[in-house]
BAFI-463127 format. One record per residue: x, y negated, z of N, C-alpha, C in turn; residue in one letter. Coordinates in pm, whole numbers, padded with zeros to 5 digits, always signed. Each point is the difference from the previous one (the first is absolute). Example, Ala and Ser with C-alpha at 12.3 -4.5 7.8 and 13.67 -1.06 7.14 Angstrom:
2
+01319+00569+00780-00089-00119+00000+00090-00120+00000a-00035-00105-00072+00082-00119+00006-00077-00109+00073s
//
This chain:
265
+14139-09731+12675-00094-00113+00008-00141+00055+00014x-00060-00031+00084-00161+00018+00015-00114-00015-00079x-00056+00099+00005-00088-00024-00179-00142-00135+00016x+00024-00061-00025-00117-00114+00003-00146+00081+00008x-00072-00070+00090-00135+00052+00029-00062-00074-00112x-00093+00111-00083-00113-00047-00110-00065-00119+00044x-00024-00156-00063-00106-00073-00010-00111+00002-00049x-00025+00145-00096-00144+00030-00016-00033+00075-00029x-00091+00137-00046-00066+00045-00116-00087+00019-00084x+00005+00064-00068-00057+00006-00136-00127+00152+00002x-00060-00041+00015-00142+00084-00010-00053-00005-00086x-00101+00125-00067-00116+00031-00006-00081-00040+00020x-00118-00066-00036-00153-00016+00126-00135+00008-00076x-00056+00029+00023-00139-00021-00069-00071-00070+00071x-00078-00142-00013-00039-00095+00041-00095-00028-00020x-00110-00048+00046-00139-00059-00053+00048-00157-00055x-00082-00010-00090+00026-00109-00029-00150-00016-00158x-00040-00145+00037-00067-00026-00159+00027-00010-00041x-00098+00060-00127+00021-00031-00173-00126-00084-00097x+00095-00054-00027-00099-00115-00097-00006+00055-00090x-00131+00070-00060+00026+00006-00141-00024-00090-00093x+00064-00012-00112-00017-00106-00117-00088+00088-00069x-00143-00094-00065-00040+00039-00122-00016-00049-00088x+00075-00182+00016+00006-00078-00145+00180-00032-00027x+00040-00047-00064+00144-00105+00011-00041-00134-00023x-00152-00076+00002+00000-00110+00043+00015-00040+00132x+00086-00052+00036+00056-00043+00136-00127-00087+00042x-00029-00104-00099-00144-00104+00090-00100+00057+00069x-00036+00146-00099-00076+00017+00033+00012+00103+00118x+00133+00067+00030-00017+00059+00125+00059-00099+00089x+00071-00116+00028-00045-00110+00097-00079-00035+00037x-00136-00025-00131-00128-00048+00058-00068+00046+00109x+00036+00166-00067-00097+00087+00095+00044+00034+00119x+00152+00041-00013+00067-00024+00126-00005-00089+00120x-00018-00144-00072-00037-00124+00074-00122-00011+00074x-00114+00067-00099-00128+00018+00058-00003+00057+00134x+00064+00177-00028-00007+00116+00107+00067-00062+00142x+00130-00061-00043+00068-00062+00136-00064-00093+00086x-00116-00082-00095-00044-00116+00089-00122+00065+00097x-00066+00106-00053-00077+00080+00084+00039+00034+00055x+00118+00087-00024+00102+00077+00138+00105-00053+00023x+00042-00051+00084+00115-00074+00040+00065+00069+00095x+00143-00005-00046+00072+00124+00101-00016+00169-00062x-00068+00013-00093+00004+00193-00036+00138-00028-00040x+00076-00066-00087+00122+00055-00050+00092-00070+00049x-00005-00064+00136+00082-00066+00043+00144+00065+00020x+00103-00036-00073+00106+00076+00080+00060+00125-00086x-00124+00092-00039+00003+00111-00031+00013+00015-00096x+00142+00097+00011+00068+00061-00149-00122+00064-00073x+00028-00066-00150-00144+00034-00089+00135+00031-00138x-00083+00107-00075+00071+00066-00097-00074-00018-00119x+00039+00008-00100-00095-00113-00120+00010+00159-00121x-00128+00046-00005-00011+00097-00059-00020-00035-00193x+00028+00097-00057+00009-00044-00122-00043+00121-00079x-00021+00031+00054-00028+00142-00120-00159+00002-00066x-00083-00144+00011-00094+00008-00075+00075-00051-00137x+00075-00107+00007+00048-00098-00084+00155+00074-00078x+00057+00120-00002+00045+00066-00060+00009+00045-00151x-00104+00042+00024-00026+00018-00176-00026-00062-00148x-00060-00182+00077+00005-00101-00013+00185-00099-00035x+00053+00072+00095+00124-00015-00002-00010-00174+00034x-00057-00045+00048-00046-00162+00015+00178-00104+00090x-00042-00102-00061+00124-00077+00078-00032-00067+00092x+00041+00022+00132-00047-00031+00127+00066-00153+00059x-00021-00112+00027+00055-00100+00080+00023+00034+00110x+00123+00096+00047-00029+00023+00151+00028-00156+00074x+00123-00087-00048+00010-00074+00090-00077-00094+00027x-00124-00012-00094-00078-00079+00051-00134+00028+00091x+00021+00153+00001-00103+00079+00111+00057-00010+00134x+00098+00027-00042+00114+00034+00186-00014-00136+00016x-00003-00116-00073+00006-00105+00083-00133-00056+00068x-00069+00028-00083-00151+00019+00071-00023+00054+00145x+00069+00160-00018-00047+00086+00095+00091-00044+00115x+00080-00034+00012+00122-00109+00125-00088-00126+00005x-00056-00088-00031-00072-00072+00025-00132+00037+00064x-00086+00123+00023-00095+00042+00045+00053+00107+00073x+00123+00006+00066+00075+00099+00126-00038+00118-00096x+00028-00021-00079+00006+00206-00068+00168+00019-00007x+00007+00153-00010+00164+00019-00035-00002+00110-00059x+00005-00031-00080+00048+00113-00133+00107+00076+00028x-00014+00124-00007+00094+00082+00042+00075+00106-00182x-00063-00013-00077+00038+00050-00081-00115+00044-00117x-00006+00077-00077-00078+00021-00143-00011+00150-00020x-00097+00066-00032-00019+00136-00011-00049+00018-00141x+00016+00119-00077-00075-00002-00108+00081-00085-00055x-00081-00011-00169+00063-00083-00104+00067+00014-00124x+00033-00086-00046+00101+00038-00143+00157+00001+00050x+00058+00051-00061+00129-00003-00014+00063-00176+00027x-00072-00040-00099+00047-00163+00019-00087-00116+00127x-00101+00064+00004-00094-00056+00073+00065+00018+00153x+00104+00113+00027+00079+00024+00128+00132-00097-00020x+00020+00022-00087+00109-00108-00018+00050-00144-00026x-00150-00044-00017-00024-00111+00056-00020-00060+00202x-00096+00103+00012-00032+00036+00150+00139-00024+00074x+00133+00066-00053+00135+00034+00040+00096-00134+00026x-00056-00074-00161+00045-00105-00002-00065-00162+00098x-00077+00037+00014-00084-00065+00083+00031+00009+00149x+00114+00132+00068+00015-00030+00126-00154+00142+00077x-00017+00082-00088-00121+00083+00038+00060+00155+00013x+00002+00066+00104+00024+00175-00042-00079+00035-00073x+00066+00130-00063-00100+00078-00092+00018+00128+00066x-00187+00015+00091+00010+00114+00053-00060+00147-00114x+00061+00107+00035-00002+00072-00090-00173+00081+00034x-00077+00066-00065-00082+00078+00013+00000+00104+00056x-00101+00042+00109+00024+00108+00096-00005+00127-00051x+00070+00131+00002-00033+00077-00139-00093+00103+00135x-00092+00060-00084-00037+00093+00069+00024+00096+00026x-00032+00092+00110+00073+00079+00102+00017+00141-00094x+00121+00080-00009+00005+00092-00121-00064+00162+00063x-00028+00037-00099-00110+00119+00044+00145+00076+00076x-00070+00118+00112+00082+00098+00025+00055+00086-00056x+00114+00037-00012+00126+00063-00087-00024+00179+00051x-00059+00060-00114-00014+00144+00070+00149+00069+00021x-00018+00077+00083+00142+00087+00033+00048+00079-00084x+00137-00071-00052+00067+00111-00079+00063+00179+00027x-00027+00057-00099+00015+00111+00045+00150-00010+00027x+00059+00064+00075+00183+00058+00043+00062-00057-00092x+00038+00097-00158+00078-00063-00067-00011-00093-00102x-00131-00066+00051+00002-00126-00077+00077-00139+00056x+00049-00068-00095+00032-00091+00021-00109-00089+00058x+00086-00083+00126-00110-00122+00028-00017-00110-00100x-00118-00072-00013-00051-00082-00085+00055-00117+00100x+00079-00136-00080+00011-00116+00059-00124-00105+00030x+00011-00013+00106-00123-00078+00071+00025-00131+00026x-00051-00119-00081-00003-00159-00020-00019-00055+00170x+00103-00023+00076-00038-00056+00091-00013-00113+00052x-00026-00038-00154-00065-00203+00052+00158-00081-00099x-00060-00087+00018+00154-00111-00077+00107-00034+00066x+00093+00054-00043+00123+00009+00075+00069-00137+00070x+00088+00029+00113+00014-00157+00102+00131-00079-00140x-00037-00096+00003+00142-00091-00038+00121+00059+00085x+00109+00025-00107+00141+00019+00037+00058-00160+00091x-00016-00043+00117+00058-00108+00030+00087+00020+00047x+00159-00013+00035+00093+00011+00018-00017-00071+00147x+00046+00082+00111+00010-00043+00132-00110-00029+00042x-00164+00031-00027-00104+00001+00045-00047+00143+00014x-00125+00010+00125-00007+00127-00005-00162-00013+00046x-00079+00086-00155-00130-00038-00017-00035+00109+00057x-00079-00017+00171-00088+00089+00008-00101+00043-00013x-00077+00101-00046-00138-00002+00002-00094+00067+00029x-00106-00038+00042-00120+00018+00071-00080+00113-00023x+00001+00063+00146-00058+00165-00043-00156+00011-00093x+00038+00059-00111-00134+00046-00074-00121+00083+00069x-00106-00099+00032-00116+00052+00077-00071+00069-00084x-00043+00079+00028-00098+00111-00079-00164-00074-00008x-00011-00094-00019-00074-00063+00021+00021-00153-00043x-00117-00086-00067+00069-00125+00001+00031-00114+00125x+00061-00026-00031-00005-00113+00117-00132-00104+00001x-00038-00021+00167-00077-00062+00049+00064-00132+00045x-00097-00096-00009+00029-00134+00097+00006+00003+00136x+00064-00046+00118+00006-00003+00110-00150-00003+00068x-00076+00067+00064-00158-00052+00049+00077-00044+00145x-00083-00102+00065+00003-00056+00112-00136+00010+00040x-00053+00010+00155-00105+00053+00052-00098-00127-00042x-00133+00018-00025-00170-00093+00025+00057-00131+00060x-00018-00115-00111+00010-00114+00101-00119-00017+00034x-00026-00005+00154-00155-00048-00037-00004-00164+00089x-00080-00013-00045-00070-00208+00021-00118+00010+00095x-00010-00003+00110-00139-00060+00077-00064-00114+00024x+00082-00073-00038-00054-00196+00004-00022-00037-00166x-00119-00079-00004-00007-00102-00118+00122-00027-00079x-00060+00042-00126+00140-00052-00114-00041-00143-00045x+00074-00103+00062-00024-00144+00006+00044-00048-00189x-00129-00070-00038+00039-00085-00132+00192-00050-00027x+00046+00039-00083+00100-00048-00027+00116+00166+00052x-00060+00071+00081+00114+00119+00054+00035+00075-00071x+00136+00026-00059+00012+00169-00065+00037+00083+00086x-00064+00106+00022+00052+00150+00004+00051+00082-00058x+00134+00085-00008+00068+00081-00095+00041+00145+00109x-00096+00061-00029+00090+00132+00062+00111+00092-00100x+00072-00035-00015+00135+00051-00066-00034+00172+00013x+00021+00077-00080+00018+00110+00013-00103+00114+00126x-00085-00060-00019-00143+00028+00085-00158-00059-00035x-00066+00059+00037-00107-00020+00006-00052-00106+00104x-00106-00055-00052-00039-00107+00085-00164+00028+00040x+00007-00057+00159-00139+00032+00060-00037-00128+00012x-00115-00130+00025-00059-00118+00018-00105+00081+00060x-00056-00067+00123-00079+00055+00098-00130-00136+00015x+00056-00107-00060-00057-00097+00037-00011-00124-00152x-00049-00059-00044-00065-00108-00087+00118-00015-00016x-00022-00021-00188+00134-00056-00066-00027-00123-00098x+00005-00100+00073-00084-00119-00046+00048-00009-00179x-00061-00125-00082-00008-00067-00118+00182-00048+00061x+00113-00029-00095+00074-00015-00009+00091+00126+00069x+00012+00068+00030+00063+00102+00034+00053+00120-00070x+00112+00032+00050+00087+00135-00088-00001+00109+00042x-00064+00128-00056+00062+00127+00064+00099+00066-00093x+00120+00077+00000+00120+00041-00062+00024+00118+00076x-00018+00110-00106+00040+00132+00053+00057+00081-00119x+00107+00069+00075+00054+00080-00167-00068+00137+00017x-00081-00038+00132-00083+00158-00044-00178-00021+00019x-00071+00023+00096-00127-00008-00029-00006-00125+00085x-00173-00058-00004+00012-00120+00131-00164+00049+00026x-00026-00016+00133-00124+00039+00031-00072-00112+00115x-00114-00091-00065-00013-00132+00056-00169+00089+00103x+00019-00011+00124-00118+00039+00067-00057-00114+00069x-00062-00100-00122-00037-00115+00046+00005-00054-00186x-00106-00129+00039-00028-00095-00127+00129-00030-00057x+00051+00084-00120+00146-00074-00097-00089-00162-00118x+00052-00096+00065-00017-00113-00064+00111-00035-00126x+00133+00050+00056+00104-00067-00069+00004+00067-00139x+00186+00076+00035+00050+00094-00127+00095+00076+00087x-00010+00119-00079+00002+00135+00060+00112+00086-00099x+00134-00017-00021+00058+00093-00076+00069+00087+00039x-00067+00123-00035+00074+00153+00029+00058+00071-00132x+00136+00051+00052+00053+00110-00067+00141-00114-00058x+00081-00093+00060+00035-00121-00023+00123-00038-00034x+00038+00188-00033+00145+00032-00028-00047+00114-00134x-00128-00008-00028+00032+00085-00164-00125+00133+00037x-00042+00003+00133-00090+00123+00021-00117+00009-00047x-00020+00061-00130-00151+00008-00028-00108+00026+00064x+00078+00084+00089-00122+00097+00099-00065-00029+00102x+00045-00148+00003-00046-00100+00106-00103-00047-00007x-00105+00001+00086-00115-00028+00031-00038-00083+00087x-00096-00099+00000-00046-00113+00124-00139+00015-00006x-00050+00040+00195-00141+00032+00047+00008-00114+00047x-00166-00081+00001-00002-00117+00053-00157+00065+00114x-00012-00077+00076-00143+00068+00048-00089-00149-00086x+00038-00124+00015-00071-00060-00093+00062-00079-00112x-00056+00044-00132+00076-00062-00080-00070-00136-00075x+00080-00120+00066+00029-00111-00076+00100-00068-00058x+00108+00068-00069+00101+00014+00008+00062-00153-00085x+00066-00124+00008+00051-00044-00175+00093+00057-00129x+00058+00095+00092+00086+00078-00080+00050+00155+00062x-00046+00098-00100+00109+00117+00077+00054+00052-00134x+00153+00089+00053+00064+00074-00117+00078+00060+00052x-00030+00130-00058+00152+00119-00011+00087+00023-00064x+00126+00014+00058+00050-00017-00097+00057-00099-00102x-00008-00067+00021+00007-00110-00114-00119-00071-00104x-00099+00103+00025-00117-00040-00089-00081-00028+00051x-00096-00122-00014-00105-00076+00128-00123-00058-00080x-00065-00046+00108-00150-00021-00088-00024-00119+00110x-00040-00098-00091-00046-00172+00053-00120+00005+00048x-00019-00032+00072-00183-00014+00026-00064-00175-00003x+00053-00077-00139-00004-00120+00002-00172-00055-00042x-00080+00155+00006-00118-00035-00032-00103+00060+00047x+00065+00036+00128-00046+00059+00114+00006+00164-00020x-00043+00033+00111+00004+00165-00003-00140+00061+00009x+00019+00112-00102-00158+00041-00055-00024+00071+00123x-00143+00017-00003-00106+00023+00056+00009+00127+00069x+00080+00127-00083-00044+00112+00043+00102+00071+00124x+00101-00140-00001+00080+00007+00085+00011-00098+00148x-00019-00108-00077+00005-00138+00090-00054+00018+00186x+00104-00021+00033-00033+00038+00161-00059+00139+00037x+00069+00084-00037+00038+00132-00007+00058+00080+00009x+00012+00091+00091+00111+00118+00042+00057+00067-00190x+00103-00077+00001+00036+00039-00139+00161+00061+00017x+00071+00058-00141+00098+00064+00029+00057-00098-00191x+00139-00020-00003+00002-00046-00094+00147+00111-00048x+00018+00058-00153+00101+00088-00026-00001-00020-00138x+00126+00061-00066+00021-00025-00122-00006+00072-00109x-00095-00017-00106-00057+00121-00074+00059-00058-00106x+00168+00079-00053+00052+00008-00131+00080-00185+00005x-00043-00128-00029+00064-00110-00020-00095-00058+00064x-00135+00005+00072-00102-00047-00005-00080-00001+00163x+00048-00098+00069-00105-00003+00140-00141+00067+00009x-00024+00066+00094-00150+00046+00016-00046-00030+00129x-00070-00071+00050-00094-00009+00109-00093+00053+00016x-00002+00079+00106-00123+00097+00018-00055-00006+00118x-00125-00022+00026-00086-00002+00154+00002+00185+00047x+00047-00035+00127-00050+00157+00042-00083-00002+00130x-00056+00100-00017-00125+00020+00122+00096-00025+00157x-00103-00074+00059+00040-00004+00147-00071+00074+00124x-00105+00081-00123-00084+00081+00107+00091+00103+00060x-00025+00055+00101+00041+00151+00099-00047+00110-00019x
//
């Protein structure tokens, strides 16, 4: 009899993906704020597997409502992909709730000097062993000497007006705007965005977790920009030393910085 062709496998992967960290177990109060951040940004976590970090709230050992977060976060297109960090019970609630419990990445082990001839070799930990599944066959994914990167896709760039009401998302790239990005408008980049023209709207770079993401405006009037996840309102206008200004905006520690830079030659 002919051996049935596999319907799937079972991999390895290392994935980008967000992490929420928790730093209270009042649920209201990270809805509130949650509620806040989403109504400014609409669409950052659309969709996207988000991992609910816990290792502030550990030691605390705190009791978490997940199901009344996850039901939140499905109501505002979030999807919880699982729980990092934590207590012992605090995962096992997570578990019970319908949540993975992803394990902590261990860090990379120093190099093993060479044993002399008749020494015995020293056993070397090579990661957590696959589940015994009976009639499955777990392959896995060559260990890069290096961590894994996100997919980059080339410069989107924009030459026409970003019309009130438009989002832009360059997925896995950087974004160029060549031209005016009016009051109601979106820029979305998981890597830098560079507006060569008046940014009116909101401008978020780095939109998959990249700190290192940066947004040049040549003039900044911006209502909102953020990296990363962390953003700054301009509901009371934008100060002076910037306002319609070749500015560069980046993220120093938890904390937006806007900075004017010279446009002289």
């Amino acid at each position: 009899m002919p051996r049935e062709e596999p319907a799937f496998k079972i991999k390895n992967a290392n994935l980008p993906v967000l992490v929420l960290h928790l730093k209270t177990a009042d649920m209201a109060r990270v809805k509130a704020q949650l509620a806040t951040r989403l109504k400014q940004m609409p669409d950052f976590f659309a969709h996207a597997p988000v991992v609910l970090g816990l290792a502030d709230l550990a030691d605390a050992d705190a009791t978490l409502d997940f199901p009344d977060l996850l039901d939140f976060m499905r109501q505002h297109r979030m999807q919880a992909a699982g729980v990092q960090g934590g207590s012992a019970a605090q995962q096992d609630a997570a578990a019970r709730a319908g949540l993975g419990v992803i394990p902590d990445i261990p860090s990379r082990a120093a190099p093993i000097a060479k044993s002399p001839p008749d020494a015995v070799p020293a056993a070397v930990d090579s990661g957590p062993a696959q589940p015994d599944l009976p009639g499955l066959e777990v392959e896995p994914e060559p260990v890069p000497d290096t961590p894994a990167t996100p997919e980059v896709r080339p410069t989107l760039v924009i030459d026409k007006p970003v019309r009130t009401g438009q989002r832009i998302h360059a997925e896995g790239a950087n974004l160029v705007v060549l031209a005016i990005v009016n009051a109601g408008a979106e820029l979305i980049a998981d890597g830098d965005i560079h507006v060569y023209a008046p940014l009116r709207g909101r401008a978020l770079a780095g939109a998959r977790g990249n700190t290192a993401a940066r947004i040049y405006v040549q003039s900044m009037e911006a209502e909102l920009v953020a990296i990363a996840g962390y953003f700054q309102v301009f509901d009371e206008g934008i100060p002076e030393a910037v306002h319609g200004k070749f500015s560069q905006i980046f993220l120093d520690g938890e904390k937006i910085q806007v900075q004017a830079m010279s446009s002289k030659r």
